[in-house]
C-alpha positions as CSV (number, residue, x, y, z in Angstrom):
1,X,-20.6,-85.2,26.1
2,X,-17.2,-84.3,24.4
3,X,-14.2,-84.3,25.6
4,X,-11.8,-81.2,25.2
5,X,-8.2,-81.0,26.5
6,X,-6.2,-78.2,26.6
7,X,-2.3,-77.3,26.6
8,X,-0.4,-74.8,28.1
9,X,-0.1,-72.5,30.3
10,X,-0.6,-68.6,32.0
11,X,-2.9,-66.5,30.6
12,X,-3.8,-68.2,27.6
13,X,-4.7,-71.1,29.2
14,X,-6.8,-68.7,31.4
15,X,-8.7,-67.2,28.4
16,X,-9.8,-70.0,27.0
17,X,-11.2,-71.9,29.9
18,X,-12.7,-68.9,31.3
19,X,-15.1,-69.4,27.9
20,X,-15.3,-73.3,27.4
21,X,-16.6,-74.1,31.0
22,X,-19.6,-72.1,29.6
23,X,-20.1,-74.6,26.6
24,X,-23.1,-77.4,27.7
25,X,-22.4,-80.7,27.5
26,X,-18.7,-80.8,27.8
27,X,-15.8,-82.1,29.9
28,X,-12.9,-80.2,30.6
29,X,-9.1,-81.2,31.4
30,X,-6.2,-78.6,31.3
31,X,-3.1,-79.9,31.0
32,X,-0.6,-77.6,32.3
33,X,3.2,-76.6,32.3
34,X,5.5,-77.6,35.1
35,X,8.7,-75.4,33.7
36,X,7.8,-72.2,35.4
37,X,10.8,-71.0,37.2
38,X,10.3,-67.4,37.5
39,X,8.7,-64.6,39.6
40,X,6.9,-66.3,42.8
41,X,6.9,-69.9,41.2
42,X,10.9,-69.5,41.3
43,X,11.2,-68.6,44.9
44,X,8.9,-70.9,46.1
45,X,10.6,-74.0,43.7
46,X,14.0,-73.2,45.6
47,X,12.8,-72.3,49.0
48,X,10.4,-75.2,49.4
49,X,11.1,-77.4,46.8
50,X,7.5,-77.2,45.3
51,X,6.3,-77.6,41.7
52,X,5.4,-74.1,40.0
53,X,2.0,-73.1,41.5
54,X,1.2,-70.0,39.1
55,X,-0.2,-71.8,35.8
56,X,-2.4,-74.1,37.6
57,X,-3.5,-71.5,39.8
58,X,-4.9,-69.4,36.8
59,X,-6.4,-72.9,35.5
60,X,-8.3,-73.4,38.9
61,X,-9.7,-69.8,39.0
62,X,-10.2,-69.8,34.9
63,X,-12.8,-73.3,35.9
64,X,-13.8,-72.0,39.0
65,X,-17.9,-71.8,39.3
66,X,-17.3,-70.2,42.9
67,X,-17.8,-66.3,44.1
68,X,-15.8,-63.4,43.1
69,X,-14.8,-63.0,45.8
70,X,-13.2,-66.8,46.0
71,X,-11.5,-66.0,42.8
72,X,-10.1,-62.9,43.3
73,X,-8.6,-64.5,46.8
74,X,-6.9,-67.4,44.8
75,X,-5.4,-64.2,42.4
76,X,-4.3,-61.2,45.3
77,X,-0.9,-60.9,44.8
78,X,1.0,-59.5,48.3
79,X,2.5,-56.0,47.3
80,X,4.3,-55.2,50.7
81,X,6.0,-57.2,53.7
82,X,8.0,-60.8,52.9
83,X,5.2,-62.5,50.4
84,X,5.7,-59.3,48.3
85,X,5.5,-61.1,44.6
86,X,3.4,-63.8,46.1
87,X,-0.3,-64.4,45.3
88,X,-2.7,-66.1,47.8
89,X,-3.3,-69.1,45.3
90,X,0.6,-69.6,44.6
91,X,0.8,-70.2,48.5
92,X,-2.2,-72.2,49.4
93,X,-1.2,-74.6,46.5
94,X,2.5,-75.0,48.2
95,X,1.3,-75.2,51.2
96,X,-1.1,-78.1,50.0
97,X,1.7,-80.3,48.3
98,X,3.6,-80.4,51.5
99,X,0.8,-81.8,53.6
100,X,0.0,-84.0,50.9
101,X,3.7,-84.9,49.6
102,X,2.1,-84.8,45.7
103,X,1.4,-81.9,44.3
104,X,-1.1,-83.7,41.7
105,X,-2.8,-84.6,44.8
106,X,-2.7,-80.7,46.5
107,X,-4.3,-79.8,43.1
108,X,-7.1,-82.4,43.5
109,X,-7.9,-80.6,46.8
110,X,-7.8,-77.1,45.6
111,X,-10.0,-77.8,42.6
112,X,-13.0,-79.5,45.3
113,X,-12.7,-76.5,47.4
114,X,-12.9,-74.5,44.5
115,X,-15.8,-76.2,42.6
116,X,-13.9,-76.7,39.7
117,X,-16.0,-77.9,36.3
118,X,-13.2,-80.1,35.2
119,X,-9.8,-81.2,36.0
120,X,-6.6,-79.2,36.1
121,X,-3.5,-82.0,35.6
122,X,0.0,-81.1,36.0
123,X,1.8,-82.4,33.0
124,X,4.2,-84.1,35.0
125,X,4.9,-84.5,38.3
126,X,9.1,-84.5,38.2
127,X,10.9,-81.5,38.8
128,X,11.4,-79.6,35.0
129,X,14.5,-77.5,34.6
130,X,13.6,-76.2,31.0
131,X,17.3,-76.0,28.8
132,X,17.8,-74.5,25.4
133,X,21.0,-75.9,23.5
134,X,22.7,-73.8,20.6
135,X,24.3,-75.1,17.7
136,X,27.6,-73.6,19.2
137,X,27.2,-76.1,22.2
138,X,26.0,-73.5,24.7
139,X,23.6,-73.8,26.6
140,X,20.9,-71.8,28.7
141,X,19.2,-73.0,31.6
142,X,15.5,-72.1,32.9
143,X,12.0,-71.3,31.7
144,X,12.7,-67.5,32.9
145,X,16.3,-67.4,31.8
146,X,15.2,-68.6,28.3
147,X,11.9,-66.1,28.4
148,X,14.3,-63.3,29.1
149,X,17.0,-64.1,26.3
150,X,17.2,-62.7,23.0
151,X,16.7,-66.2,21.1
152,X,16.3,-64.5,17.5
153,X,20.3,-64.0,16.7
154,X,21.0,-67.4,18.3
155,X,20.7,-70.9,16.4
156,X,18.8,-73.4,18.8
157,X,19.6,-76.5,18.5
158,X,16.9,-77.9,20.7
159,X,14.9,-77.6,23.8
160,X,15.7,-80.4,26.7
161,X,14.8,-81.1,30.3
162,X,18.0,-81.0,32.6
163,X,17.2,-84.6,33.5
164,X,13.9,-87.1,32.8
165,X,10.9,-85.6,33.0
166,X,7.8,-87.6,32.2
167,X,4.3,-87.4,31.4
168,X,1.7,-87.8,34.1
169,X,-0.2,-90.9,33.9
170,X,-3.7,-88.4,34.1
171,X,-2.6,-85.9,31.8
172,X,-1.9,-89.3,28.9
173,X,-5.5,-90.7,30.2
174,X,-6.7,-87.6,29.4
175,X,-5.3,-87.1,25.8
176,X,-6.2,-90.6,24.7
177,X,-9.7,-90.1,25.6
178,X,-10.0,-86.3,24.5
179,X,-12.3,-85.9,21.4
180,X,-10.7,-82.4,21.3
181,X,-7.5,-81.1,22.0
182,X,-7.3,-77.1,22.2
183,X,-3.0,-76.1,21.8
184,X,-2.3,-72.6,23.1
185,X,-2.4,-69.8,22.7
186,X,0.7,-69.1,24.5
187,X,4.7,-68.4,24.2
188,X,5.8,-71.0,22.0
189,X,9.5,-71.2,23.7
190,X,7.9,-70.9,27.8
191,X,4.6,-72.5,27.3
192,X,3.8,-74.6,24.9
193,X,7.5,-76.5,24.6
194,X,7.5,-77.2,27.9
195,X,4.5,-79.5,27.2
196,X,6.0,-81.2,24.3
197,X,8.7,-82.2,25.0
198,X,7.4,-84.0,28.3
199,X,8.8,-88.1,27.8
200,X,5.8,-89.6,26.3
201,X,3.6,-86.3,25.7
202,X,4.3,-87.1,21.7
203,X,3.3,-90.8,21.7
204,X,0.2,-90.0,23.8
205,X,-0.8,-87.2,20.7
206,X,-0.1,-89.8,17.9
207,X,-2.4,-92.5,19.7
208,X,-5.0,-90.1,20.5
209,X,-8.2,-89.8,18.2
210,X,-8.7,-86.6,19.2
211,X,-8.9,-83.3,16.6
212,X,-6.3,-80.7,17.2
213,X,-7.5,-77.4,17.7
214,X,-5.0,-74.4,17.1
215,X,-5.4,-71.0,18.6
216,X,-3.1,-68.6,16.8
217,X,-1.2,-66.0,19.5
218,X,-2.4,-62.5,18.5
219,X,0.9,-60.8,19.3
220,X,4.4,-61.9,18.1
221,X,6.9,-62.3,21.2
222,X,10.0,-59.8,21.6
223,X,13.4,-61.7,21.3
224,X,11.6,-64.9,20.3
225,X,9.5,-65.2,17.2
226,X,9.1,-61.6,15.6
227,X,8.4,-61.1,12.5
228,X,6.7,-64.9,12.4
229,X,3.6,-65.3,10.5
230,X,0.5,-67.7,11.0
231,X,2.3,-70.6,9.1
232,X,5.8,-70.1,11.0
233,X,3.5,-71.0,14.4
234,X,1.9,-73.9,12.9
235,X,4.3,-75.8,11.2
236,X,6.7,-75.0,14.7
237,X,3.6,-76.2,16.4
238,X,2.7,-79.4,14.1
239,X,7.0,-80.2,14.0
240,X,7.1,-81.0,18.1
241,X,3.2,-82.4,17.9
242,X,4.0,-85.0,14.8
243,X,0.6,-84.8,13.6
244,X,-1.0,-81.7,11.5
245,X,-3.6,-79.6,13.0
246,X,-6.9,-80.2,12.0
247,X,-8.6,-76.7,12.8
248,X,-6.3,-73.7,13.1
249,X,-8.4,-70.1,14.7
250,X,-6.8,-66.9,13.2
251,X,-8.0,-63.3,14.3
252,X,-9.0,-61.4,12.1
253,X,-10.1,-58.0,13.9
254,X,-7.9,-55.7,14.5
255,X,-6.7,-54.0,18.5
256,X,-7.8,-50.7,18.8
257,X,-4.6,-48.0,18.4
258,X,-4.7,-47.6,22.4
259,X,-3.3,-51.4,22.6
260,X,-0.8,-51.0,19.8
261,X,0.0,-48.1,21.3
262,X,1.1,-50.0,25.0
263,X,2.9,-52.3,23.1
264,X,5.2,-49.3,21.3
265,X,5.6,-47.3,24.8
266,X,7.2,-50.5,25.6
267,X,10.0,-50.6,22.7
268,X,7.9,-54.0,22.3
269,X,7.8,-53.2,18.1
270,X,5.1,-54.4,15.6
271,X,3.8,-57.4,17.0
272,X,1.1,-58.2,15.2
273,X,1.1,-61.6,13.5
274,X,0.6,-61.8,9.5
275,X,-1.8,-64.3,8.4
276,X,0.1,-66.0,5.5
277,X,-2.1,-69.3,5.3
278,X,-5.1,-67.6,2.3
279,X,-5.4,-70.9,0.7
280,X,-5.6,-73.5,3.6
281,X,-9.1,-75.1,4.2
282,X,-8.5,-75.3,8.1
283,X,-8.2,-71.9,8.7
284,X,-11.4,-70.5,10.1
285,X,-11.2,-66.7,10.4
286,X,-12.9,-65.2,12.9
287,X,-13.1,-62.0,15.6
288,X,-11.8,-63.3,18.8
289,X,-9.8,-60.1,20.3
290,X,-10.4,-58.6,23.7
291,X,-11.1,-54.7,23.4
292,X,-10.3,-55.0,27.4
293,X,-7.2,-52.6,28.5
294,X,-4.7,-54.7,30.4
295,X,-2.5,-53.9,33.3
296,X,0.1,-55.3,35.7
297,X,-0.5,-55.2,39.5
298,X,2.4,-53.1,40.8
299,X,3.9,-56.2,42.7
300,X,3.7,-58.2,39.6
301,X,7.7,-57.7,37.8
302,X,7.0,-60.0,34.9
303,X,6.2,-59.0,31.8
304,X,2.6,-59.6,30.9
305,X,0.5,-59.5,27.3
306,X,-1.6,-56.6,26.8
307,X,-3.6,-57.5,23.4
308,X,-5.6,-60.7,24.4
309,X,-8.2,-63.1,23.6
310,X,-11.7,-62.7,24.2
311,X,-12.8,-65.6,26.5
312,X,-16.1,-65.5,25.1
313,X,-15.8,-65.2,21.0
314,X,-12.6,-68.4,21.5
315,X,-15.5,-70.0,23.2
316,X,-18.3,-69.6,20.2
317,X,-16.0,-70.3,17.8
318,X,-14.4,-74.0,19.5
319,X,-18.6,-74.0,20.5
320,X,-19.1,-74.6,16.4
321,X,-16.7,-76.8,15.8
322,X,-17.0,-79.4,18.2
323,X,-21.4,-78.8,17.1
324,X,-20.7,-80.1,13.7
């Protein structure tokens, strides 16, 4: 039985346990950002002091071995009336951290009810108020505020937690055990940070045994890291981890024109990521993209990737690695 961890958040969390819970003979723990702040997870953080439901929620349903019709419950998002914005999963999760007073705990819950094939962990339990600092001593506040700033003309100085936010005790038993840990994909700046910078997340990754597994994003993110290439995400990736990657999965199909196309209609530019990284011996090439068209439910107002991972082929290709 190996043990495989993974770290993140949204939907690329979501893609790649959608795949692995397939895998035989493997045990699954997501670990999983607490620094949402936007859409439904920021209404319900201010109205009823709850930890951001939406990331874990994905997790749950991504693990889930119950019906369809289960899933898609724990994903219908309200499009009319007062819980416009809301999805069924974000409020059954609230509404299970109040009558448990932990949300930890709530999650527990949900994932028996759920039939989860693994655990889904908060990565901490304290309230997260992402911050970016500039070198000019500004300073922006929030995971949606930063998602929705133009970062590239800025000089960041470094990311911070408004005040001490540390790592839950399961999410470091997890990582010391883990024989694999999967990082990403996701937004570097709103979903991968928000894990590393967690009190103690670091020193849990340098104890850990572990091998590092790194999905490379497909898409480059508007405001944030355009014009990166494959080795601008890793050695951004390895800087906050303090330990290299040992295995690092790079597309290498590429999205039909209709895709490319979505992302131009949207004055989103050329996103696609150059692989820069022809020499190094831990790249492992490989088709892994989704030919599935992507769209937004109408009462959904954030702003969603459309060129994705293939559940499946991220699945084969972690399937060989951990085989060897």
């Amino acid at each position: 039985m190996k043990n495989i961890v993974t770290v993140g958040g949204g939907t690329g969390s979501f893609t790649v346990l959608s795949g692995l819970k397939n895998l035989p003979d493997v045990s699954l723990t997501a670990l999983v950002s607490m620094a949402d702040n936007g859409g439904s997870n920021g209404k319900m953080r201010d109205e009823l002091g709850v930890l951001p439901p939406s990331d874990v929620r994905l997790c749950l349903v991504a693990l889930s071995e119950h019906t369809d019709v289960v899933r898609k419950l724990m994903l219908y998002r309200f499009s009319e009336g007062t819980l416009t914005g809301h999805t069924f999963g974000n409020i059954f999760l609230a509404a299970l951290q109040k009558i448990t007073g932990d949300f930890g705990e709530g999650v527990e819950i949900a994932s028996e009810i759920l039939k989860v094939k693994g655990a889904v962990v908060p990565i901490t339990k304290d309230k997260a108020d992402l911050s970016v600092l500039f070198s000019d001593g500004s300073v922006i506040v929030g995971e949606h505020n930063i998602d929705e700033t133009n970062l590239e003309n800025l000089s960041v100085d470094k990311f911070f937690y408004k005040d001490a936010v540390n790592l839950n005790q399961n999410a470091e038993q997890a990582i010391l055990c883990a024989d694999y840990i999967i990082v990403g994909p996701g937004d570097l700046y709103t979903s991968l940070i928000p894990n590393f910078i967690v009190n103690g997340f670091q020193d849990a990754i340098l104890q850990s045994k572990a091998k590092i597994i790194l999905p490379i994003n497909l898409t480059n993110k508007q405001g944030h890291t355009m014009r990166w290439k494959v080795s601008d995400y890793v050695s951004n990736i390895e800087k906050y981890l303090g330990r290299k990657a040992d295995f690092i999965l790079v597309n290498s199909e590429m999205p039909p024109r209709e895709q490319i196309e979505q992302y131009k209609s949207e004055e989103r530019g050329d996103v696609l990521i150059e692989d820069d990284l022809k020499q190094d011996e831990r790249v492992i090439r490989t088709p892994l993209l989704s030919h599935l068209i992507f769209t937004n439910s109408k009462a959904d107002t954030m702003k969603r990737s459309l060129i994705r991972h293939d559940s499946e082929k991220l699945a084969e290709c972690i399937r060989k690695i951990i085989s060897k």
